[in-house]
C-alpha positions as a printed NumPy array, in Angstrom:
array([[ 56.669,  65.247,  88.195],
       [ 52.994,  65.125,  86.519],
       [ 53.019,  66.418,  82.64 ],
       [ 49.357,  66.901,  81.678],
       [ 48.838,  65.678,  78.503],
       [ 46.661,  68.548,  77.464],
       [ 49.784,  70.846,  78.281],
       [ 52.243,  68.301,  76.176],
       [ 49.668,  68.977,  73.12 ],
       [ 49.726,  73.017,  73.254],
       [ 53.628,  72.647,  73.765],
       [ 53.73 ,  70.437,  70.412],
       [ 51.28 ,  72.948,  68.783],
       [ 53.764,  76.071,  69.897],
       [ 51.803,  77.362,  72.459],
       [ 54.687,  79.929,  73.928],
       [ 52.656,  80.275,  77.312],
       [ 52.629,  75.877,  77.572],
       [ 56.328,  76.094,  76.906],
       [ 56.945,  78.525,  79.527],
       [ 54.668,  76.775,  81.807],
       [ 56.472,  73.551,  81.01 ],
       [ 59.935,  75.051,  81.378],
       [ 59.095,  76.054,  84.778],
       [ 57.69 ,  72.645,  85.722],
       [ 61.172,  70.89 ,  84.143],
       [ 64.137,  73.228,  85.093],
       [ 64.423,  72.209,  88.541],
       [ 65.128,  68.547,  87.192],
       [ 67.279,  69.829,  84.613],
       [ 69.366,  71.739,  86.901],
       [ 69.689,  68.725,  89.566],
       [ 71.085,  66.67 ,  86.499],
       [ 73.639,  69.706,  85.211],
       [ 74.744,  70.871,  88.472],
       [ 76.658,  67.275,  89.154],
       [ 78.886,  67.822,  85.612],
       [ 79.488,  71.589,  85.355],
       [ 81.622,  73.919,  88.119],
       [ 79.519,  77.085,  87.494],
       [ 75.872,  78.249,  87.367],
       [ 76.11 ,  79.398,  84.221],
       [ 77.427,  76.02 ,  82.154],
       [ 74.704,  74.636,  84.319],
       [ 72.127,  76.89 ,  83.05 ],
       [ 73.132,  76.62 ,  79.318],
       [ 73.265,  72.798,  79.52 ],
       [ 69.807,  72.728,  80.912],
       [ 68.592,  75.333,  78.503],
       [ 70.18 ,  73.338,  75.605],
       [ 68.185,  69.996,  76.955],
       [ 65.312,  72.073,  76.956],
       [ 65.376,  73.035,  73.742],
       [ 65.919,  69.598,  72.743],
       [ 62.584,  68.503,  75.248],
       [ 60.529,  70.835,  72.999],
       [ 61.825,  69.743,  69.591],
       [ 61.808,  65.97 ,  70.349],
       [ 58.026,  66.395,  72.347],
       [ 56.46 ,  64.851,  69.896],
       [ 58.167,  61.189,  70.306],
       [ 57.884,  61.373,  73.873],
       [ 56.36 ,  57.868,  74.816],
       [ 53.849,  58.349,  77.468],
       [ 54.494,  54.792,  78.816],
       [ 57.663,  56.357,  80.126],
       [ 57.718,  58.486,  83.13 ],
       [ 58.264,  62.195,  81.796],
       [ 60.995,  62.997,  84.455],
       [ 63.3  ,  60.066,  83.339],
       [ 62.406,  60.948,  79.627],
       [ 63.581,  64.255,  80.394],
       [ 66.617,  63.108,  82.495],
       [ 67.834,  61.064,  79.725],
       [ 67.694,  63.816,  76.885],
       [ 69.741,  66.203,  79.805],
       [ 72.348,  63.793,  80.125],
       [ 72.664,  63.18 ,  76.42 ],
       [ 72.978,  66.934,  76.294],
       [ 75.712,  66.8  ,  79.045],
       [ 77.474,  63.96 ,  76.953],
       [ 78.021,  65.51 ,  73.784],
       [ 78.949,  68.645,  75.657],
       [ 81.746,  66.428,  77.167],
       [ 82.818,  65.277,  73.726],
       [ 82.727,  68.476,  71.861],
       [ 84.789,  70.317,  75.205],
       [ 86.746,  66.926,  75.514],
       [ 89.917,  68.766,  73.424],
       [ 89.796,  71.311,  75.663],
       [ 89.551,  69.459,  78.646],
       [ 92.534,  67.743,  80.064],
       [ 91.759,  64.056,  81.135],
       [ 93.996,  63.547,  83.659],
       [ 94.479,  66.601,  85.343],
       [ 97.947,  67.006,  87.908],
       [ 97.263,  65.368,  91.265],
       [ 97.1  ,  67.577,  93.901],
       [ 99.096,  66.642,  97.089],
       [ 97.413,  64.23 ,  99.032],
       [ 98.116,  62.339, 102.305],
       [ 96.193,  59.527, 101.215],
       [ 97.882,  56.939, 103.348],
       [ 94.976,  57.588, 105.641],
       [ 92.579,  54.693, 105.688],
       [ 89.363,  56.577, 105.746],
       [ 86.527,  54.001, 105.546],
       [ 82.727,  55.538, 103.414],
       [ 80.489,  53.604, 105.361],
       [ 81.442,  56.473, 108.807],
       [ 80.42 ,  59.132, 106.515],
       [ 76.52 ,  59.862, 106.672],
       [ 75.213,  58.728, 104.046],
       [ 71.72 ,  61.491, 104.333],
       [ 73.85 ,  64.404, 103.25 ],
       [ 72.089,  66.754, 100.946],
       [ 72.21 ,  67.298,  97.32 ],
       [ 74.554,  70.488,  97.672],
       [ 76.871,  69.279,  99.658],
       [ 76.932,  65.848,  97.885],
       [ 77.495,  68.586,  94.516],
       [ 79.994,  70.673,  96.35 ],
       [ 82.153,  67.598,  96.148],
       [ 81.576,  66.248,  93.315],
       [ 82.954,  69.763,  91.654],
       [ 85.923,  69.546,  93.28 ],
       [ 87.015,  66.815,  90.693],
       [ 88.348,  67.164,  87.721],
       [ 85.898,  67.399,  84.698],
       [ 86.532,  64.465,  83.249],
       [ 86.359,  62.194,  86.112],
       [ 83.657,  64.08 ,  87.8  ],
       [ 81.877,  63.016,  84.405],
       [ 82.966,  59.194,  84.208],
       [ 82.321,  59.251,  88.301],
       [ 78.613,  60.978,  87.869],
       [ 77.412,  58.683,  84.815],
       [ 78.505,  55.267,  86.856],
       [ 77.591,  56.223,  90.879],
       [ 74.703,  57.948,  90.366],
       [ 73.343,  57.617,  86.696],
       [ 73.731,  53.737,  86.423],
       [ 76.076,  53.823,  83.295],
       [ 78.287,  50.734,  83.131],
       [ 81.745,  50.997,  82.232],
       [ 80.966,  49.953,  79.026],
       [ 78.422,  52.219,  78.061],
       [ 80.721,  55.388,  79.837],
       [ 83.707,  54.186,  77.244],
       [ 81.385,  54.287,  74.089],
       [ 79.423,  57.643,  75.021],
       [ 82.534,  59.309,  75.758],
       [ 84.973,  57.843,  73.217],
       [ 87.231,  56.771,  75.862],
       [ 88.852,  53.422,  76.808],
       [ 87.651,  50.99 ,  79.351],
       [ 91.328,  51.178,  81.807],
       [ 90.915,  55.127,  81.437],
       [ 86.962,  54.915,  82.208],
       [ 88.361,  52.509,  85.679],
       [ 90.84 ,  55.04 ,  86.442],
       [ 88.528,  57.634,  86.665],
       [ 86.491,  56.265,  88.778],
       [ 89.637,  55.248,  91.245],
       [ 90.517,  58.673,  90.994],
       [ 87.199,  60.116,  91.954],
       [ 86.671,  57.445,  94.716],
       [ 90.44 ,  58.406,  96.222],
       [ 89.744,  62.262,  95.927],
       [ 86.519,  62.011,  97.507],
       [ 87.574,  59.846, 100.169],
       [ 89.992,  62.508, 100.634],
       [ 88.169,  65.238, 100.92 ],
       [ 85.672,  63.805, 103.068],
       [ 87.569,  62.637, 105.703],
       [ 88.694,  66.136, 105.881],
       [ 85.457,  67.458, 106.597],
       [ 84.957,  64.423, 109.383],
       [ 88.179,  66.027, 111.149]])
């Protein structure tokens, strides 16, 4: 993703065509980031239009040493962090296990790793919030356990647990779709 920086300047200076230009050019990104936390379009949308909004108010301290795409990134999944935290009370953590026949020993490395993003997404919704959210920020956003238990005011066993959890539900649910 290439920003011009003549486009960044007309966004700072309120230029409502540049924003809408430059809303166009981000939302695909945002949407890639919000679609792994939230089960419906709509959360999705409102979580990228929230980042957005943030994107335009913050433009001004963008550093252009860092790639605009990760810049962005990062603000989205600040955005989808403190929408975590404020739903967290409404969200139960550990949601009732489902029935499982997980004495199967289903091993990752048969499953194809070149799936696409959907299906990958499809999947990762099937979790429950909160460990789709602890599973999302460490396998694919690079979070360490550490850094999951101090964004999301939760301890470091619970932050392991979720990410057992999502690791046996997956498993789970993709060796189903292997059968």
């Amino acid at each position: 993703m290439e920003i011009k920086e003549h486009l960044i300047k007309k966004v700072i200076k309120e230029d409502r065509k540049a924003q809408l230009e430059l809303y166009r050019i981000c939302f695909n990104t945002l949407m890639s980031v919000t679609n792994r936390y939230k089960n419906n379009e709509e959360d999705a949308v409102s979580l990228a239009n929230n980042s957005f909004l943030k994107i335009l108010t913050n433009l001004n301290k963008y550093d252009k040493k860092v790639p605009f795409e990760a810049w962005i990134r990062r603000i989205t999944l600040n955005e989808v962090i403190d929408d975590f935290r404020k739903n967290k009370k409404r969200v139960e953590l550990f949601d009732s296990v489902d029935e499982y026949d997980s004495d199967e020993d289903i091993s990752l490395n048969d499953i194809d790793r070149s799936m696409e993003e959907e299906v990958v997404n499809s999947y990762l919704l099937k979790l429950p919030p909160a460990t789709r959210t602890v599973f999302c920020l460490f396998a694919i956003d690079d979070y360490s356990h550490k850094e999951i238990c101090a964004e999301l005011k939760i301890s470091l066993e619970t932050s392991k647990w979720h990410m057992k959890e999502a690791r046996k539900r997956l498993k789970i649910v993709l060796s189903k779709k292997l059968v």
